[in-house]
Structure formats: C-alpha cells, structure tokens
C-alpha positions in Angstrom: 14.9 -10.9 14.2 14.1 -11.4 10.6 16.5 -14.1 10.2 14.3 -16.0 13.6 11.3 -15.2 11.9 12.0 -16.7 8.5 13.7 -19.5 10.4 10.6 -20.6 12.0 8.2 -19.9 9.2 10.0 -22.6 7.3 10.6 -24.9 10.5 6.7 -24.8 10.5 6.3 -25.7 6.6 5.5 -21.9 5.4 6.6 -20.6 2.2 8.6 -17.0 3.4 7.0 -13.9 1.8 7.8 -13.4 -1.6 7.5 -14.4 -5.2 9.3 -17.6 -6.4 9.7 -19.0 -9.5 10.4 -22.2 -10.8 10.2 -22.8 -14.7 7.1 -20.9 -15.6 5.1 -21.2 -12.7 5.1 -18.5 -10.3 4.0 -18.3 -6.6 3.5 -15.0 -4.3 2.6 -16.2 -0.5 2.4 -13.2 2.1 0.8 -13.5 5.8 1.2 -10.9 8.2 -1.8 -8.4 9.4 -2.2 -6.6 6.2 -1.2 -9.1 3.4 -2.6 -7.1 0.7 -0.2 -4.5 0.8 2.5 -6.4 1.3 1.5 -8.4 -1.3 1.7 -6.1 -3.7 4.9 -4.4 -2.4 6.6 -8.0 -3.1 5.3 -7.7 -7.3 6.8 -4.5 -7.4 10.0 -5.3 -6.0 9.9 -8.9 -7.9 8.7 -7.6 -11.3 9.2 -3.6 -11.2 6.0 -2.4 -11.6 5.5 0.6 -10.3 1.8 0.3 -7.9 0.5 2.8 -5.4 -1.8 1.1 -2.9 -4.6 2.8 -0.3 -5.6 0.8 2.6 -9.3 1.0 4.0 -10.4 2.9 6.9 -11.6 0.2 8.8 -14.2 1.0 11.3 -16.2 -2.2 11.8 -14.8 -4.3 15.3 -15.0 -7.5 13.0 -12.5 -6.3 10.5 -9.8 -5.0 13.6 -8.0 -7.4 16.5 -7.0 -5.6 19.4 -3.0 -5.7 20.0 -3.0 -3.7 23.0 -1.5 -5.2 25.8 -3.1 -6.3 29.0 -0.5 -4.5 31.1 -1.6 -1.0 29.0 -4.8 0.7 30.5 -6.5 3.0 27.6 -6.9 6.8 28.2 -10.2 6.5 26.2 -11.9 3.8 23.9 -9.8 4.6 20.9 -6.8 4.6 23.1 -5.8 1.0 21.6 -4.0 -0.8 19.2 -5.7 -1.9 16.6 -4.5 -4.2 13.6 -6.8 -5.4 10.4 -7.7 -9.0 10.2 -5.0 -10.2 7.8 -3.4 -13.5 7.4 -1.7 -15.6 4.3 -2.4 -14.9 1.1 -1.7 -16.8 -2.1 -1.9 -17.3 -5.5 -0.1 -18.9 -8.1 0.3 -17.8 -12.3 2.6 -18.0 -14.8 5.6 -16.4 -16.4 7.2 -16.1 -19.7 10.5 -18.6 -20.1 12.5 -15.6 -21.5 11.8 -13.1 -19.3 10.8 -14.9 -16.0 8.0 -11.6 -16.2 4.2 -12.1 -16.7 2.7 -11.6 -19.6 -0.1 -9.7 -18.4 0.7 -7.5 -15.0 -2.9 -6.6 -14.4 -4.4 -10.2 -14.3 -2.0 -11.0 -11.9 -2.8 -8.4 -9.5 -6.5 -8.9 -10.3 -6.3 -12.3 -9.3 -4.8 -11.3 -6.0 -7.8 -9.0 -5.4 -10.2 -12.2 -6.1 -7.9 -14.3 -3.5 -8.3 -11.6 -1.2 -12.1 -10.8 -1.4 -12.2 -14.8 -1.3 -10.5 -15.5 2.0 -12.9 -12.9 3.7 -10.4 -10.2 4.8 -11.6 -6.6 5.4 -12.7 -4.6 2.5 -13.0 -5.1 -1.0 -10.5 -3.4 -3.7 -10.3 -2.2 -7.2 -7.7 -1.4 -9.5 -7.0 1.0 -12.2 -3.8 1.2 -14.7 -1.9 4.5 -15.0 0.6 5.4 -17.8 1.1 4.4 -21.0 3.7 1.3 -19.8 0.8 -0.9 -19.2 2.9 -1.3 -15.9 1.8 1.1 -13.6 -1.1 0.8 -10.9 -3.5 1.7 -8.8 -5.3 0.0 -6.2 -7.8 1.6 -3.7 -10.7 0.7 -1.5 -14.1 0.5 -3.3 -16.2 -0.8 0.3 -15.7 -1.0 3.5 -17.7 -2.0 6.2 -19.2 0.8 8.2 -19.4 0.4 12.5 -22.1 -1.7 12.5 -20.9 -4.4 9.8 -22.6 -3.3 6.7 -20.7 -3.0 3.6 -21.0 0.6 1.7 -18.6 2.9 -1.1 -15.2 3.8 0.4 -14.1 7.0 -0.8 -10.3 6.7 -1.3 -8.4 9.6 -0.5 -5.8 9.3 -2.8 -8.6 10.2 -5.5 -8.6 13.3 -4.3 -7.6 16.1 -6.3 -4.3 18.2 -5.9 -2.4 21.5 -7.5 1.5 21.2 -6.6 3.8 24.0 -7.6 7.3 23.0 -7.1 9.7 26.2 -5.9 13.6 26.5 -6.3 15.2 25.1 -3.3 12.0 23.9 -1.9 11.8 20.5 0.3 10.7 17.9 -1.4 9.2 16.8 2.1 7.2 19.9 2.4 5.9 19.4 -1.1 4.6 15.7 0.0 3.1 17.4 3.2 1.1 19.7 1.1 -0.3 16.9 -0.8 -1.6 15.4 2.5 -3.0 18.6 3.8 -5.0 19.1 0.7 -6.0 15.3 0.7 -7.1 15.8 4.3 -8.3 19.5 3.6 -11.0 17.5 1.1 -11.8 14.2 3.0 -12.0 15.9 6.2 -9.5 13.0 7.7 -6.0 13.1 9.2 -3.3 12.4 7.3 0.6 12.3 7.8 4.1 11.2 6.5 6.0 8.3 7.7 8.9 6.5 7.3 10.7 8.7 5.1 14.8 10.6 5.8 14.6 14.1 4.9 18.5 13.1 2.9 16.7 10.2 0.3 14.8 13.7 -1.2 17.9 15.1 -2.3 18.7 15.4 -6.2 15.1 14.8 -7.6 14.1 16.3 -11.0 11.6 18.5 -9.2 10.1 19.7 -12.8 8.8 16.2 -13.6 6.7 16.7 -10.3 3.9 19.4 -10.9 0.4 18.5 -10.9 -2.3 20.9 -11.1 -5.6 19.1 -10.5 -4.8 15.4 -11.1 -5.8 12.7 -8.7 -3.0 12.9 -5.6 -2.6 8.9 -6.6 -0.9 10.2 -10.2 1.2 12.6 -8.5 2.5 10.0 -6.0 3.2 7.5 -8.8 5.5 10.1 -10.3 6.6 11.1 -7.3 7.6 7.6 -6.4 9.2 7.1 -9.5 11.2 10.1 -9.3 12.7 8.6 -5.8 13.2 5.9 -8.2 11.0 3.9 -5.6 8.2 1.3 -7.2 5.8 1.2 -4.7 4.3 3.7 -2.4 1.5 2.8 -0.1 -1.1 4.8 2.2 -2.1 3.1 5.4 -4.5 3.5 7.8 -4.6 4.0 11.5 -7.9 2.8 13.2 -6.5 3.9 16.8 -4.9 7.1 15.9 -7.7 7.5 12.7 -5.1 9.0 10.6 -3.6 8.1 7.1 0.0 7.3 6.6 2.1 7.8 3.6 5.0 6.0 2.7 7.5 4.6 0.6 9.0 1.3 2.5 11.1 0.0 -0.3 12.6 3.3 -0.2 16.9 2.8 -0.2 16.4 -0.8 0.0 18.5 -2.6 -2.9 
C-alpha cells in the first residue's frame, strides 16, 4: 500500500514525505491529516533530534472533518470519526556542506510552526528546548479553539507534573501507564498507550528513568531516549476524547 501511495503522489507531481537534500538546500514536505506531527517525526528521523510533540484537543467542528462512513450509523453524536484539518506542509532551509545537518535545529522547527500557523490549520504551537545538547525539544499546544470557534490557552498535558519510582523487575509499560494516569489524574482527561510491544521494553537502564516532580514531557524525552527512539508524540482523539501516547519510530531502522 505504501509503495501505491508514493507511486501516485509522484504520478501527480507531489514531493513524497520527507526531508531531501540537495547541496545545501534542504526541503521537508508532509501532507496527510495531521502534518505537524508528522512533520516533525520526519526531522527527528532525518537529523536525530530527539522532539516530543502534543497534539491539541480539538473541539471546534471547523478544525475536524468527519471520516465516518455513510454506511456507519452513530450510537450517539460523538459516535464518529473525526480527523483534524491537515494537509501539505512545507518549508525549505539550509544545511551545512560538511555535515548535510542544520546549523541551528530550533529555527528550523520554528519556521515549521510559522508555516503551519500560516496555512490556517488547527491550533497554534510553541516550542521549548530541553537538555544541554541544544538538540532536544518540545512542542505543545499554546491555543486552541474552543466549541464555538474562539481561540483561547491550551493547557498541554504533557506539562503536567509527575513522581516515577522505578522498582526491580518492574514493567516498563506499567511505569509509562502511571505517567498517563497521573497526567489524566491532573487534567481531568483520558489518556492511554498505543502502539507500543510489551518485548521493545526489555533491557532499559531503568535508573536513568526517575523523575520526581518534573514535567511528564522531560520524563518522556528520557524515556524515549532510553528506547533509543527520537521522537515520541501524544495525540488526540476528538471521537473517543482521549489522549494517545506513542512512540511510532519505535524498531523502525
């Protein structure tokens, strides 16, 4: 399927998703229905940085399309599949001859926040830098529009606070489960794990991965580091209203 799809994205004169270089110019180009994360999933993967990403909880109709299909009738009106109103998403900068990286990581993903403000899509994002690299980051939702359309502060969840206490022999899975329950303990919304085999939590240096008090975004950049993962991500459902981490790079060369 992936294979068709790329086919036909460049059989319709589309760049596939993806950063290219050429020289010392460098191009990203997404599209899909949420291009900022996937955007930033491809500069981790093309550049190793290491960036944890929170989606908005979208509320507002204007910011969702409705996937469900005719055929499905709805047990009630949240009953539905509901997508955010993504598309492409573009930008172009530059990279350093020697080592095809960029010279400064966080204008780069700043300029993809401007593209996407700039093209309308739901939302509006910030980011903060984590670590002493100068390579690590976090973006979350600053606004969001609320049911009626009007723009007002998104509280991220991932900025919630959390104490993690790693036991001999413990699951690492349970340890990420505990995170959630004390993010949705505090933000009074749902949140769960995805996407994630209970085998790729084998082996971890579970010393490196206490936090008592810190933002749950730090302890999921370490966390994610430890998997040896560069990118983890918390989306959002608007049909099921629930939160869902994972880590989709995860075992992927």
């Amino acid at each position: 399927m992936l294979v068709v799809l790329l086919a036909h994205a460049q059989a319709q004169g589309q760049a596939p998703d993806g950063v290219t270089i050429t020289g010392r110019a460098a191009r990203l180009h997404v599209s899909g229905p949420q291009p900022l994360a996937e955007a930033l999933r491809q500069l981790s993967r093309a550049f190793k940085w290491h960036i944890g990403f929170e989606e908005a909880a979208l509320r507002y109709s204007g910011d969702l399309i409705d996937m469900t299909s005719p055929k499905y009738v709805p047990k009630s009106k949240d009953d539905r599949a509901y997508f955010p109103r993504g598309g492409p998403l573009d930008i172009q900068f530059s990279v350093a001859s020697e080592t095809q990286q960029p010279s400064d990581p966080g204008a780069v993903i700043q300029a993809l926040l401007s593209e996407y403000r700039a093209r309308g899509y739901p939302a509006r994002y910030s980011m903060s830098q984590q670590g002493a690299g100068g390579r690590d980051f976090y973006i979350f939702p600053d606004a969001v529009a609320d049911e009626g359309g009007v723009l007002g502060k998104a509280e991220p969840v991932t900025n919630t606070r959390v104490s993690v206490v790693i036991r001999e022999n413990e699951k690492l899975a349970d340890v990420l489960q505990d995170v959630l329950t004390q993010m949705a303990r505090t933000s009074g919304k749902r949140a769960g794990l995805g996407g994630i085999g209970a085998n790729q939590f084998f082996g971890l240096p579970s010393q490196r991965l206490s936090s008592t008090g810190e933002a749950a975004s730090v302890f999921l950049n370490d966390f994610a580091s430890a998997l040896g993962a560069t990118f983890w991500q918390v989306l959002y459902s608007p049909g099921l209203k629930l939160y869902i981490l994972g880590f989709p790079d995860l075992g992927q060369p």
